[in-house]
Each structure stands twice: as structure tokens, then as C-alpha cells.
C-alpha positions in Angstrom: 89.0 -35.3 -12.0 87.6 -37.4 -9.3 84.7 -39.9 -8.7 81.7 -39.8 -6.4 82.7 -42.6 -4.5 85.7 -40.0 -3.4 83.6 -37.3 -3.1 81.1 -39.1 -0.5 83.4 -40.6 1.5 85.3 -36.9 1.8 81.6 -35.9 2.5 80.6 -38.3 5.2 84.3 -38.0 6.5 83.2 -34.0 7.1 79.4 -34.7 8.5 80.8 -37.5 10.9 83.5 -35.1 12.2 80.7 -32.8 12.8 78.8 -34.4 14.3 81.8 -34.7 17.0 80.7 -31.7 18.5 77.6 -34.0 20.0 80.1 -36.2 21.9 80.5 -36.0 25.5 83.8 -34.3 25.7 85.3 -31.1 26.4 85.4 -29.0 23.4 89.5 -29.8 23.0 88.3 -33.7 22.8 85.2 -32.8 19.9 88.0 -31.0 18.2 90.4 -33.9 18.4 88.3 -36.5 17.9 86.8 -34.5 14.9 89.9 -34.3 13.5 91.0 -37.6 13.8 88.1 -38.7 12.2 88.2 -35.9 9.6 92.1 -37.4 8.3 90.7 -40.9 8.9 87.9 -40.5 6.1 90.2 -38.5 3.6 92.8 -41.3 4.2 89.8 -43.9 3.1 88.9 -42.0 0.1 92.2 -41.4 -1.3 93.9 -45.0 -0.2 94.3 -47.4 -2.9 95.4 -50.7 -2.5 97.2 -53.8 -4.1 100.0 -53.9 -7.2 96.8 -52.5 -9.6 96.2 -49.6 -6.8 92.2 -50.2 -6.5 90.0 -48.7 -3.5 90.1 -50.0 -0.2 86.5 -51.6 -0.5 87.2 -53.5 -3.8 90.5 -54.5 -2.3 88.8 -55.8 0.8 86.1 -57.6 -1.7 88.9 -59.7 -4.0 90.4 -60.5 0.2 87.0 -61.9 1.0 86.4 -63.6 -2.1 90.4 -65.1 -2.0 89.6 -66.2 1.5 86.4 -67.8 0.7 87.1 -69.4 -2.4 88.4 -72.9 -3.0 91.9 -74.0 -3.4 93.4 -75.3 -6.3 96.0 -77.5 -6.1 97.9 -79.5 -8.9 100.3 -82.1 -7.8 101.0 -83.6 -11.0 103.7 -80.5 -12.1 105.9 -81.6 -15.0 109.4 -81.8 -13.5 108.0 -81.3 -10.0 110.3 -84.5 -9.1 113.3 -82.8 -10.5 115.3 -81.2 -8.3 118.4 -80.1 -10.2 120.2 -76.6 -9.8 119.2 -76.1 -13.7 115.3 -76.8 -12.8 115.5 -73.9 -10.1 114.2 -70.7 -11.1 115.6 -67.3 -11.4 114.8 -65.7 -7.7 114.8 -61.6 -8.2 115.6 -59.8 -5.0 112.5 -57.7 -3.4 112.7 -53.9 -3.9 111.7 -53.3 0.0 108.5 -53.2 1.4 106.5 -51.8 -1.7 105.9 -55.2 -3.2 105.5 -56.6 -0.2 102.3 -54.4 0.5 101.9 -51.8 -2.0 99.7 -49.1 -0.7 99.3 -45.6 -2.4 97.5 -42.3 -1.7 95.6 -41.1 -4.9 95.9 -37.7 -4.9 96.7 -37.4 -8.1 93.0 -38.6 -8.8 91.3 -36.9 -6.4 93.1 -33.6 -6.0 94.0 -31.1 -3.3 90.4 -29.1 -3.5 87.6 -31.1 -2.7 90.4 -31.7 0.2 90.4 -28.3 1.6 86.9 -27.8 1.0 85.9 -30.3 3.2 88.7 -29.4 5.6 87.8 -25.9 5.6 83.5 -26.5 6.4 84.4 -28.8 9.5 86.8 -25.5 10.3 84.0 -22.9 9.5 81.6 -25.2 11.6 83.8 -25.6 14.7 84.6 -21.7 14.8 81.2 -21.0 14.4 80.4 -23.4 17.7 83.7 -22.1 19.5 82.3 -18.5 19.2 78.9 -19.1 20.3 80.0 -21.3 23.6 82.1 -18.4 24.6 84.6 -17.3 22.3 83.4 -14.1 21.3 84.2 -13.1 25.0 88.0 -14.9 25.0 88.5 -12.4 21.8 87.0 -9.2 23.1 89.4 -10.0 26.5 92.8 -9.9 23.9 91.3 -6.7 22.2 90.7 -5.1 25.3 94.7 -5.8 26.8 95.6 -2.9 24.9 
């Protein structure tokens, strides 16, 4: 099914947009800026990264470590002098941008319904907050057109 690690981040994805409603804005900004941060965390917990597809945080980690690490370098190649057409290796063409910077969303792994069920609470919540600033009163006004 899925992992915890998935399961947290879609978790403190939710809480964090929640806690939106404490931000300075009008309620159309907490709502935005909820949202955006809502997708942003279910985007981090179902990205994977690299040609082996691994999370973002252990992709980040092998980054770090490649960047920190020590070079290599061999100069003494056999045939590194030659420079023949028959030396040259085989060049395949690139299939686009995926092997340039393959990134994929795992939604296969994780699945649509720990999704929704986080979508749907930060919903519920926000309702709930709508109709106690006022909203109860915007829906009794379009009852009472009639």
C-alpha cells in the first residue's frame, strides 16, 4: 500500500494547511495559501526522483553526498591517446527530457485515498471555520430569496 514516511508528510501537509487559517489574511488568502500548501505537501510525498525513482529526501542526500565527496580522476585510460573514428563510441540519441531529469509522481504507491482523506479534513475544517465567521448567515440570505 503505502509507507509512513507518505503518510506523514500527507499528514503534516494537512495540519500546516490548517494551520493557514491563523495567518493574517482575508479568509480567500488562508484558503489559498492553505491550498497551495495542501498540493505542495502531497506533491513532496508522492514525488520521486532520479532513474531508480527514490524520495525526494534520499535523492537530495546521494546530491549532498555527490557534491561533497572527492573526485576521482584517472588519466592513464588505455587508448585515451587514440583518437581514431573506430575508438569512438556508439552515441544513442536522448529520448527527451525524461533522461535528462527523470521525475515521477508515485501514485501508484501511495494511492488516491489517503489523498482525499487528507483533502477532504482540511475541507471539513475550513467549512467548519467559514460557517462560524459568518456563513451560516450568507446561506440563510440564498434560502430566504425564495
Amino acid at each position: 500500500m503505502f509507507n509512513d514516511r507518505d503518510l506523514f508528510i500527507l499528514g503534516a501537509g494537512a495540519l500546516l494547511a490548517v494551520f493557514c487559517l491563523f495567518l493574517p489574511f482575508s479568509f480567500t488568502g488562508k484558503v489559498v495559501a492553505g491550498m497551495l500548501v495542501l498540493v505542495g505537501g502531497m506533491v513532496i510525498a508522492l514525488l520521486r526522483l532520479g532513474p531508480d525513482r527514490v524520495p525526494l529526501e534520499e535523492w537530495l542526500l546521494r546530491r549532498l553526498r555527490f557534491w561533497l565527496g572527492t573526485r576521482h580522476f584517472v588519466f592513464q585510460r588505455p587508448g585515451w591517446k587514440d583518437r581514431s573514428p573506430d575508438f569512438a563510441p556508439e552515441r544513442t540519441p536522448t529520448q527527451g527530457w525524461g533522461n535528462l531529469f527523470p521525475v515521477h509522481l508515485a501514485f501508484g504507491e501511495v494511492g488516491v485515498y489517503p489523498l482525499l482523506t487528507a483533502f477532504l479534513a482540511v475541507v471539513g475544517v475550513y467549512f467548519v471555520v467559514w460557517i462560524q465567521n459568518g456563513g451560516a448567515e450568507e446561506i440563510s440570505r440564498i434560502f430566504s430569496l425564495r
